[in-house]
C-alpha positions in Angstrom: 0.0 0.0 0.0 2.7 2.5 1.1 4.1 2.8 -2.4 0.9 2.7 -4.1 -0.3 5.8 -2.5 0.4 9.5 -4.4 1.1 13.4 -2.7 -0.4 16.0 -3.9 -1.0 19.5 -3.7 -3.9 21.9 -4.6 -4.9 25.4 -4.9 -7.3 27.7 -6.3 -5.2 30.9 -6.4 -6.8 32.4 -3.4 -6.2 36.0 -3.2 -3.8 36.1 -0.5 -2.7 38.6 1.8 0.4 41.0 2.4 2.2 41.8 5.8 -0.4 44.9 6.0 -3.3 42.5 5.4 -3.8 44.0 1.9 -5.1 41.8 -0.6 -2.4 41.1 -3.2 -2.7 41.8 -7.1 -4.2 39.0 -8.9 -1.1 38.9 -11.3 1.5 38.5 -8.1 -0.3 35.6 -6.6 -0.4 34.4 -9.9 2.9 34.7 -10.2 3.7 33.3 -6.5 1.0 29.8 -7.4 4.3 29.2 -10.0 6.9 29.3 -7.6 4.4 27.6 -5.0 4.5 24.6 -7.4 7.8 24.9 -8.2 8.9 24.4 -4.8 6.6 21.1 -4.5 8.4 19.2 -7.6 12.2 20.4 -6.0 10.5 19.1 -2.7 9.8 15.4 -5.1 5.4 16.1 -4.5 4.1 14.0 -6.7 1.1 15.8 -8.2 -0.2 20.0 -8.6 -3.7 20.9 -9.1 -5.0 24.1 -9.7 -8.5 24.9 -9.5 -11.1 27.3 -11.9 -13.0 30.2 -10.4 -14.0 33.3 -11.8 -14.7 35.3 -9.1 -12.8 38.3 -7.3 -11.4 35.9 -4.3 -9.5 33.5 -6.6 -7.0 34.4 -9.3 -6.7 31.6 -11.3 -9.4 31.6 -14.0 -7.5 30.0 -16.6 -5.9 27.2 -14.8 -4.0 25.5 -18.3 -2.0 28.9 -18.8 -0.5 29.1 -15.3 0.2 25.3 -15.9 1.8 25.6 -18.8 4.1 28.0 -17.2 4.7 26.0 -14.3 5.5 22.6 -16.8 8.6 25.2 -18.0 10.2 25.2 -14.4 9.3 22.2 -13.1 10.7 18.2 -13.9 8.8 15.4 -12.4 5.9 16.9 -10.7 2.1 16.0 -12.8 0.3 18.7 -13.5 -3.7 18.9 -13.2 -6.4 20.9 -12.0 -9.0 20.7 -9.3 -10.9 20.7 -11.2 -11.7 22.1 -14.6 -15.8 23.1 -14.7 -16.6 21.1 -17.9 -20.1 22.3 -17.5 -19.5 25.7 -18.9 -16.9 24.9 -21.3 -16.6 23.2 -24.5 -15.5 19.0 -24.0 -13.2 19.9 -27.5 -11.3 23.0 -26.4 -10.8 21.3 -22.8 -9.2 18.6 -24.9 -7.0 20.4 -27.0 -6.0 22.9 -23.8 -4.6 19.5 -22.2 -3.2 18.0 -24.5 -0.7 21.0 -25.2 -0.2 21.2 -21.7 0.8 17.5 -21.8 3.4 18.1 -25.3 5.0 21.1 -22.8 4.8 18.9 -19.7 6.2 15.5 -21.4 3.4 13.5 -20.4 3.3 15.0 -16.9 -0.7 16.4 -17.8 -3.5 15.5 -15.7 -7.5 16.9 -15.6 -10.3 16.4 -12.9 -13.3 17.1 -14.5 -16.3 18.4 -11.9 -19.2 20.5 -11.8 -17.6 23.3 -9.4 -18.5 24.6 -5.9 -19.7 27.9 -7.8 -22.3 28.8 -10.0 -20.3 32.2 -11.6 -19.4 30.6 -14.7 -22.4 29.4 -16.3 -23.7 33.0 -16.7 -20.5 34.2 -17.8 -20.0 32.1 -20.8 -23.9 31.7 -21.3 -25.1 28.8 -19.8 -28.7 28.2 -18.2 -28.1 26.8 -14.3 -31.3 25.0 -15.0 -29.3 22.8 -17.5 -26.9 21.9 -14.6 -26.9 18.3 -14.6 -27.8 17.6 -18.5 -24.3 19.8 -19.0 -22.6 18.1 -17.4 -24.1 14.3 -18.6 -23.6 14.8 -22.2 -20.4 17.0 -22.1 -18.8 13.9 -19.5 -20.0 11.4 -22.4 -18.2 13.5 -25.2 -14.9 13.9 -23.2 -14.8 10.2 -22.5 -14.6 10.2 -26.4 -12.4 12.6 -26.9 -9.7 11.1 -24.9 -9.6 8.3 -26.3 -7.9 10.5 -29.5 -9.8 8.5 -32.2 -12.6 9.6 -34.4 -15.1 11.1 -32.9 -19.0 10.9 -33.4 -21.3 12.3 -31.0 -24.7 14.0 -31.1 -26.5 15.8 -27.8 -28.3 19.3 -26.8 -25.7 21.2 -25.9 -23.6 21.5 -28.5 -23.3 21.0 -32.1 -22.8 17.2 -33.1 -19.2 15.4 -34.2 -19.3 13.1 -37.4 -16.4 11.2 -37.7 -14.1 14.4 -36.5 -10.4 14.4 -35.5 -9.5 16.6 -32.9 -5.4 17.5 -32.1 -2.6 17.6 -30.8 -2.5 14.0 -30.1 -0.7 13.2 -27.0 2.4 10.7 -26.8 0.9 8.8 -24.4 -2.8 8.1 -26.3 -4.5 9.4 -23.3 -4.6 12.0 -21.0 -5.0 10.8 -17.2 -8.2 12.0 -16.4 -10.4 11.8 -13.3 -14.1 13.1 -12.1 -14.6 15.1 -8.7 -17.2 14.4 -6.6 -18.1 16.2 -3.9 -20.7 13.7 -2.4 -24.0 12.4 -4.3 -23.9 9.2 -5.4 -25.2 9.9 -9.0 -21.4 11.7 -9.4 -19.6 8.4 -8.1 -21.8 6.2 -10.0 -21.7 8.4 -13.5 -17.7 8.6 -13.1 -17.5 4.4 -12.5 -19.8 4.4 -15.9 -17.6 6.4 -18.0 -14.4 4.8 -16.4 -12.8 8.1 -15.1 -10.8 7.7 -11.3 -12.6 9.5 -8.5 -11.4 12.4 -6.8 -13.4 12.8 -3.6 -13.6 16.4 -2.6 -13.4 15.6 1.5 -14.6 19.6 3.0 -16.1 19.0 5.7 -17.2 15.9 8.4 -15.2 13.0 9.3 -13.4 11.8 6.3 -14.5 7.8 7.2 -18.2 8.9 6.1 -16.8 9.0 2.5 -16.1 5.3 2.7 -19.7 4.2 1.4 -19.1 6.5 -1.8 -15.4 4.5 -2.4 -17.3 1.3 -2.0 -20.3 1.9 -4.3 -17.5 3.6 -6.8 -15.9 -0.2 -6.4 -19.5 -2.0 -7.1 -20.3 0.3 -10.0 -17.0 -0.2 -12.0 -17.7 -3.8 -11.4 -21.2 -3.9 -12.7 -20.3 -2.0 -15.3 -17.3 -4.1 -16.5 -14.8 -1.6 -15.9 -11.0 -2.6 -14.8 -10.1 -1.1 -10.8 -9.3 2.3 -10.8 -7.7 4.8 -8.9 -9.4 6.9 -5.9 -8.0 9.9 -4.5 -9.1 12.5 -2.2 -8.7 16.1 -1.6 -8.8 17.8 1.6 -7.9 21.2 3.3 -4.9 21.5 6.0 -1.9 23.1 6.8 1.4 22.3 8.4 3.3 24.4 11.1 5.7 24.1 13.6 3.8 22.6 16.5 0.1 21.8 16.6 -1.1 25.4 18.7 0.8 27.5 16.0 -0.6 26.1 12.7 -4.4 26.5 14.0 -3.3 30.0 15.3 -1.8 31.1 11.9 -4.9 29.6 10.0 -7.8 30.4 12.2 -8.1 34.3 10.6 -7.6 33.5 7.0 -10.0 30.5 7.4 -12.7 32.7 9.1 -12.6 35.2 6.0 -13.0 32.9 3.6 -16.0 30.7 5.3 -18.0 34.2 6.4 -17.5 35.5 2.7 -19.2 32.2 1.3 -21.2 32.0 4.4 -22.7 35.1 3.7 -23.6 33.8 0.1 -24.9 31.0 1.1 -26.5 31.3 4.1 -24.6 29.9 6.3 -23.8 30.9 9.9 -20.7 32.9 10.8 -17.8 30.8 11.5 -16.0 30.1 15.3 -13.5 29.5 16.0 -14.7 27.0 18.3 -16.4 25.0 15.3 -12.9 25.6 13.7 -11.2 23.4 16.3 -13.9 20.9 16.3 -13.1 20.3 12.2 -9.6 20.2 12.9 -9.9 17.6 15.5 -12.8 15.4 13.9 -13.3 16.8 10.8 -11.8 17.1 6.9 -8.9 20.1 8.3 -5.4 18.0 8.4 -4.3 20.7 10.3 -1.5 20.6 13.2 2.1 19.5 13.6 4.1 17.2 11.4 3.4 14.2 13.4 -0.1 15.5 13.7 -1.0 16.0 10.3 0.8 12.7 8.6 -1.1 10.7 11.3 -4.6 12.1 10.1 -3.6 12.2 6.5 -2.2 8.3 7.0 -5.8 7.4 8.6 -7.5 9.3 6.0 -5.7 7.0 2.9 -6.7 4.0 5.5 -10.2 4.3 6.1 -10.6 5.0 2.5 -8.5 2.8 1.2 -7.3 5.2 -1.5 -4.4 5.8 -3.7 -3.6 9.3 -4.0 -4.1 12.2 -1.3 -3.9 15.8 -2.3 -3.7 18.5 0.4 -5.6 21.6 -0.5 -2.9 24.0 1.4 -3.9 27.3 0.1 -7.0 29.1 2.6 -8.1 32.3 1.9 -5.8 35.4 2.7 -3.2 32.5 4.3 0.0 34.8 2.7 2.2 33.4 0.3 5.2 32.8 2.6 3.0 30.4 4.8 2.0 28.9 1.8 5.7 28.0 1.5 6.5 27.1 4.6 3.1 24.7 4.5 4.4 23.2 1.4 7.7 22.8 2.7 6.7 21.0 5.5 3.7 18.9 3.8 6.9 17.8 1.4 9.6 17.1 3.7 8.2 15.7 6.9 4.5 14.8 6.1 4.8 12.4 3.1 7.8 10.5 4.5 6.0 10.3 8.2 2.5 8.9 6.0 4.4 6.4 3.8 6.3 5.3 6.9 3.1 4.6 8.8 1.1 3.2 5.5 4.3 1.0 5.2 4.3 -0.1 9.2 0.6 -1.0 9.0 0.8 -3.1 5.8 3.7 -4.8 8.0 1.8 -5.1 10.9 -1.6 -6.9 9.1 0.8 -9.1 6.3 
């Protein structure tokens, strides 16, 4: 198990913060999400995601461009997002975005496909929310035919039909590595295990063991379906710092912003801190110590049984030299401390 299991790292380009608590210019923390990820591939990370939003608290909206850039500095590291919102785009142009990223990245390319946590991008590019789920039906079934880089012939509603059609670059691999994100209903896990797409479960709040039914009926589906195993990863929130006091400290402020901005979208009550500690201690936040957080990430990949875990280590306003230090840590101590204890429990139940 210990050597099945893959480290990653996500963000979303949160607008950060400087040392007078001013936001900082979407270009800079563009600009610092390159040398964020260039420090995870020196640190060996095994995967980058970058997530879509087009809204004023994130500044990635283009996620393949900053990608690209970050394929030019970087080795070994894949490169993905998390996810792209194939909903509001076009299945072909997604296709053709990756697979220049993956020429420029040697292979190293990756996309999660999802419906997004936000709604800002359907009006945007012209889209009708009350399409939501047939958008992102018939645009999943196209891109499972696109990747496969033959001909293509498809017909739907929401776009005009393929007969027969090519679509380029072609990649050197024949397919781009390409999973679904699901942030909890079953329909998700079961229309991913259909298409044959890996699962990315988005973990965000609760106990992370009450995923474990969705990983199972992911399992039963691919079965039924006829489809070979496949991967499932998860994505959570957390952050690393020098002792267990100091890292909910340092987080607790940026945290609050971001959850009473959306809160106050969506209704939600203003966050405590109190509520805070509870998520950190039984909840989706792998937040604490070094020890700390590989022993929660380490139970996480074990009551899941899953094969990749990406930390989502950017939070709000969280400024960009934490965000270092976070990765820093997450890379040097974290991931050796988790494979260590995956290895000692496969050990201990051979």
């Amino acid at each position: 198990m210990a050597t099945a299991v893959e480290f990653g790292l996500d963000s979303f380009g949160d607008v950060t913060a400087d040392a007078e608590g001013n936001p900082v210019p979407y270009a800079q923390v563009i600009r610092n999400v390159v040398e964020e990820a260039v420090l995870a591939d020196r640190l060996g990370v095994d995967a980058f995601g970058l997530g879509e939003h087009h809204r004023d608290d994130y500044a990635v909206s283009a996620p393949e461009i900053v990608l690209a850039a970050i394929a030019a500095r970087t080795e070994r590291i894949r490169l993905g997002t998390a996810v792209t919102v194939l909903s509001s785009d076009d299945p072909v142009r997604v296709y053709e975005r990756f697979a220049t990223l993956d020429a420029l990245a040697r292979g190293r390319a990756e996309i999660t496909l999802g419906r997004g946590s936000f709604t800002e991008s359907f009006p945007l590019f012209g889209y009708d929310l009350t399409d939501y789920d047939r958008l992102f039906e018939e645009k999943t079934e196209l891109m499972s035919q696109l990747l496969t880089e033959d001909a293509v012939s498809w017909q739907g509603s929401v776009r005009a039909p393929l007969t027969k059609q090519q679509v380029y670059p072609k990649t050197e691999s024949g397919r781009i590595r390409t999973w679904i994100g699901v942030g909890g209903s079953p329909e998700s896990v079961v229309r991913a295990a259909r298409y044959g797409f890996p699962l990315v479960l988005a973990v965000i709040g609760g106990d992370p063991a009450r995923f474990a039914p969705y990983v199972q009926l992911y399992h039963r589906a691919l079965a039924e379906f006829g489809k070979e195993p496949l991967p499932v990863a998860v994505h959570a929130p957390g952050f690393v710092g020098e002792t267990d006091q100091e890292a909910a400290d340092l987080l607790w402020p940026h945290v609050r912003v971001l959850f009473n901005r959306i809160g106050a979208e969506r209704g939600w009550p203003p966050m405590t801190r109190g509520r805070f500690d509870a998520d950190i201690t039984d909840g989706a936040w792998h937040v604490g110590s070094a020890a700390t957080v590989a022993q929660k990430v380490a139970r996480t990949v074990q009551v899941l049984g899953v094969q990749r875990f990406d930390l989502k280590y950017s939070a709000g306003t969280l400024p960009h030299e934490l965000l270092m230090g976070n990765i820093e840590r997450y890379g040097i101590e974290v991931v050796p401390r988790v494979r260590e204890l995956l290895a000692a429990d496969t050990t201990s139940t051979s």
